[in-house]
C-alpha positions, 0 to 999 in steps of 0.5 A: 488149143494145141493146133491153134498155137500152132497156126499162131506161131506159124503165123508168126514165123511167116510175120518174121520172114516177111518183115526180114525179107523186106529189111534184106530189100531195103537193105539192099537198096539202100546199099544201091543207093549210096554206092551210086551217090559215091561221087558226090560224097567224094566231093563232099569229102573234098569240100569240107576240109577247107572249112577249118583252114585257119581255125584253132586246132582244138575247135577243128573237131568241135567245128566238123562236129557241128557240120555233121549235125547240121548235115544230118539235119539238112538230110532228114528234116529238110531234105528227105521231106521234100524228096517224098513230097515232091517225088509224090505231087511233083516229080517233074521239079525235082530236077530244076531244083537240083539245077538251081543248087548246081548253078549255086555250086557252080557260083560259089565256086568261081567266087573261090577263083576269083577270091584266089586271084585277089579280085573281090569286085567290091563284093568284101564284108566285114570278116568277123574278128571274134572266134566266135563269129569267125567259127559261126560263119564258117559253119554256116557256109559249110551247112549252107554248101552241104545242104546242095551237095546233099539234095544231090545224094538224096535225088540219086538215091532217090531214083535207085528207089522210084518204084518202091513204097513210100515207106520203104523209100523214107527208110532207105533215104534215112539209111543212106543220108545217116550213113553217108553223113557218119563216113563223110565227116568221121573222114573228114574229122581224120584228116584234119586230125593227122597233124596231132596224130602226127605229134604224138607218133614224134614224141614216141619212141622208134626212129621210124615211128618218129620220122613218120609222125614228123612227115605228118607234122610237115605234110598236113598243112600242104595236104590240107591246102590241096584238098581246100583248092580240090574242094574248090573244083569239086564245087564247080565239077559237081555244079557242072555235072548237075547242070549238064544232067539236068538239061539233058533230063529236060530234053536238051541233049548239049552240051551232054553229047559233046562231053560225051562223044570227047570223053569216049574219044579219049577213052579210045585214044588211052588203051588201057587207061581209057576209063580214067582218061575218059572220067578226067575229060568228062570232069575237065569238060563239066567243070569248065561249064561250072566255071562259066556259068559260075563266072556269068552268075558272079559277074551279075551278083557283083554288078547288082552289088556295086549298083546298091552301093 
């Protein structure tokens, strides 16, 4: 009886460390993972101040809270199902989809630029005059803009994990939607909040404390109209880099060499800065294919808008 508890709990012992070498796995590639999807998640960032421009600031949280949720729900009930099916039956499609999503980017995008330079070419609507339809429809676009910008992080982290069991690639996919998903809009939540920290830091006491709350107050609302313009070029740089990918993974090998051969001659050109300088062009250079194909996309919704009215 003795030896044969004994087997057991060695038996059991071995259980343990298997199963805990395989969370150190996914563990780690889930880690993998999300580091190498950090470009869009800055973008993400980037993108989703703008959504609370203009809003009453005590639904600023409440607006970011709702997003979150219904980023999280596009990560793990829309997205991460496709992922593993498609990755399974259909491995092949997942990248014109992420094209059509970046080409939606891309459109979106220049909709923004067009709309900055007050050309609306016959495309207005009615804006809501409610808060309540005025919050609704900002969420809405913010899930809607959300959903592309994370079928992008779950493809990268998807391929990070390509040869791994099913399981073990849902597991990792959850881990790095839910992580991103809480870093992303607990910044997001931050930033948008920095103008009431700003307030409370001026009516404490300190000259410095004041003064820096003060800077705060007066600072935000430039910060945050910079980061509504930079949201607007991540949209189109993000789109761009999706579209210029996604040809050269079919087989076409421009405008992916061009960029490339620029972005490495710049590279050589700039001595000790050559890896920033060769990041920017390779970002400008996307981001101007964004803008054009964008523009292209805008040019036929619009013309097949004024056609129906």
């Amino acid at each position: 009886m003795p030896s044969g508890l004994v087997a057991l709990l060695d038996d059991v012992a071995g259980i343990t460390k298997l199963a805990a070498a395989s969370l150190d796995d996914v563990g780690a590639a889930a880690g993998k993972a999300g580091s190498k999807a950090i470009g869009v998640v800055v973008d993400d960032t980037a993108v989703t101040p703008r959504y609370v421009v203009g809003l009453a600031p005590e639904r600023e949280l409440p607006i970011i809270f709702k997003i979150a949720v219904g980023s999280l729900r596009n990560k793990l009930l829309i997205l991460l199902p496709a992922a593993l099916i498609l990755s399974a039956f259909a491995p092949q499609a997942i990248t014109p989809l992420l094209m059509l999503g970046g080409a939606f980017l891309c459109f979106e995008g220049a909709e923004k630029v067009l709309e900055a330079f007050g050309d609306k070419h016959g495309m207005e609507e009615e804006t809501p005059t409610e808060a309540a339809h005025l919050e609704q429809s900002k969420v809405s676009g913010a899930i809607r803009t959300d959903l592309i910008l994370s079928a992008e992080i779950m493809a990268i982290a998807l391929s990070s994990v390509a040869e791994s069991p099913l399981l073990s690639q849902a597991v990792v996919l959850a881990l790095v939607g839910i992580g991103i998903t809480i870093g992303v809009y607990g910044v997001v939540g931050l930033i948008v909040k920095m103008d009431d920290i700003g307030l409370h830091l001026a009516k404490r006491r300190g000259a410095a404390t004041r003064a820096f709350g003060r800077g705060l107050v007066r600072g935000m609302p430039i910060v945050m109209q910079l980061l509504s313009i930079v949201g607007t070029a991540a949209m189109i740089w993000v789109g761009g880099g999706i579209l210029v990918h996604g040809l050269e993974g079919l087989g076409l090998h421009e405008p992916a060499g061009t960029i490339h051969h620029a972005s490495e001659a710049a590279a050589h050109a700039s001595g000790a800065l050559g890896g920033f300088t060769g990041w920017l062009v390779t970002a400008l250079l996307s981001g101007l294919l964004g803008l054009v194909v964008g523009g292209v996309i805008a040019f036929v919704v619009h013309q097949i808008h004024k056609y129906r009215h």
